[in-house]
C-alpha positions in Angstrom: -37.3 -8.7 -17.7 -37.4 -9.0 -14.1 -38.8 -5.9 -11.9 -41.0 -4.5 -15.2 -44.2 -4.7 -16.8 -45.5 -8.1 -16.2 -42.8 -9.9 -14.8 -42.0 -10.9 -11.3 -41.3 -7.5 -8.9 -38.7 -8.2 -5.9 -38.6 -5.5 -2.6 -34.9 -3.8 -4.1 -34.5 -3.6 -8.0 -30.9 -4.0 -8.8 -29.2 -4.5 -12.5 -26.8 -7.0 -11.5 -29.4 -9.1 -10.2 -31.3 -8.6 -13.3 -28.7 -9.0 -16.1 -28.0 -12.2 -14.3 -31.5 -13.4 -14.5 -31.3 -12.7 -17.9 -28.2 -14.2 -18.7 -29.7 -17.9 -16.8 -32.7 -17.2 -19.1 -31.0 -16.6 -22.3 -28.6 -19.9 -21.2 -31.6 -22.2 -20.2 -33.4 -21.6 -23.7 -30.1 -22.0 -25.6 -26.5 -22.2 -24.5 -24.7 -23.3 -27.4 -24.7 -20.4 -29.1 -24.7 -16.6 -28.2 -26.7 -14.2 -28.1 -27.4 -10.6 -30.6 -28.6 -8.7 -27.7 -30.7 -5.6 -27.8 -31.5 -3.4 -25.0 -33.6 0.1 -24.7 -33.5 2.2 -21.5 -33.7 0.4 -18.6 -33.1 -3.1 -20.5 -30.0 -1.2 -22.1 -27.9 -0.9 -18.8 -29.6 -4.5 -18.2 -27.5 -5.7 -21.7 -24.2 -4.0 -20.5 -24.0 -5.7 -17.4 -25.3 -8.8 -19.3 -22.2 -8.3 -21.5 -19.6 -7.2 -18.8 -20.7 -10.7 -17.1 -21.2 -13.1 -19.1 -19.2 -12.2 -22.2 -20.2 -15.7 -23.7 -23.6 -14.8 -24.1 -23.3 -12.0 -26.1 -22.1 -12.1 -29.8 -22.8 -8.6 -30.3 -24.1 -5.7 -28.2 -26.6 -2.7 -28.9 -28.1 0.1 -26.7 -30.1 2.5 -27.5 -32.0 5.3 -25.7 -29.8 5.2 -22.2 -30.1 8.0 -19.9 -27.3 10.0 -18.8 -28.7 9.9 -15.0 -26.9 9.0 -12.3 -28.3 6.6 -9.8 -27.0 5.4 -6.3 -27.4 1.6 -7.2 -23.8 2.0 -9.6 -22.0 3.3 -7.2 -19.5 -0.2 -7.5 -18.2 1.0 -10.6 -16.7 4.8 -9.3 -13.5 3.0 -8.3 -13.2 1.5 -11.5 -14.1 4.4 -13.5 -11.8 6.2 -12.2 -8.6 3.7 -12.5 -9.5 3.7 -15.6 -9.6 7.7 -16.2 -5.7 7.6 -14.1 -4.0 5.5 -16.7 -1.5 6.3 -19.3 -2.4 4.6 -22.5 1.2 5.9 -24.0 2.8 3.7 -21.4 0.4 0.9 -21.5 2.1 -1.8 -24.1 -0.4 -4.6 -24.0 -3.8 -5.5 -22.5 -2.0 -7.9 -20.2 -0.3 -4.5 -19.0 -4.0 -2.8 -18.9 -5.6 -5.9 -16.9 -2.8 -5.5 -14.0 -3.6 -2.2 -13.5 -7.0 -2.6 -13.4 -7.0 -5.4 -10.8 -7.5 -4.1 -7.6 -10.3 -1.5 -9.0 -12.7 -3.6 -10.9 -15.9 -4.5 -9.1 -16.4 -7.5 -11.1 -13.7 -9.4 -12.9 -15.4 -10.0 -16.0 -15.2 -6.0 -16.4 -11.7 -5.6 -17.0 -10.9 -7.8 -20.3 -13.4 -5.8 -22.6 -12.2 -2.3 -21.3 -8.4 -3.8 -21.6 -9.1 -4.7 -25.5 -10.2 -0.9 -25.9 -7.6 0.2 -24.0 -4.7 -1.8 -25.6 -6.2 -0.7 -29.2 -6.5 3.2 -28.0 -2.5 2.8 -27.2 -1.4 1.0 -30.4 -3.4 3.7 -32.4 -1.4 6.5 -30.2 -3.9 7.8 -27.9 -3.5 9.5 -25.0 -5.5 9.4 -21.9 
């Protein structure tokens, strides 16, 4: 894991940076197949932007022990977050529907298509917003 314990330090830690370096790791040992991916703590918002990036890496997804703290570095996902909070799920008929709206706000394309699919299910099942 870049930036801790042992591993190469750079001037600026930043997560993007360091689930990409991940995700060319994970790709250079095997990129045929992918990836159960584990993350704890800092490594756990390391996994979710692994996943949110490079969605063909990761099979299957689990975080534990994240904290709740805010910190000034995800700052590129407030617009996002809060397109997503504005929508209407009772009006949203498909995730095609849920990926236009999303468009303009997503920091990071590869963001939308995994919060569509949640979105899209919440509205079949009748949730609200």
């Amino acid at each position: 894991m870049p930036d801790h314990g042992r591993s190469g330090w750079s001037e600026r830690f930043d997560y993007v940076r360091a689930a990409d370096t991940v995700a060319d790791t994970l790709t250079f040992i095997s990129d045929d197949e992918p990836w159960v991916v584990v993350g704890h703590s800092m490594g756990g918002k390391i996994a979710m932007l692994l996943a949110l990036r490079h969605p063909e890496l990761a099979e299957r997804l689990c975080v534990a022990d994240v904290s709740p703290v805010a910190y000034r570095e995800g700052r590129e996902f407030e617009g996002f977050v809060a397109a997503m909070r504005a929508m209407d799920l009772r009006s949203t008929a498909s995730r095609e529907e849920a990926d236009a709206a999303l468009a303009e706000a997503a920091p990071d394309r590869a963001c939308a298509p995994s919060c569509c699919r949640t979105c899209a299910a919440r509205a079949r099942a009748g949730a609200g917003r």
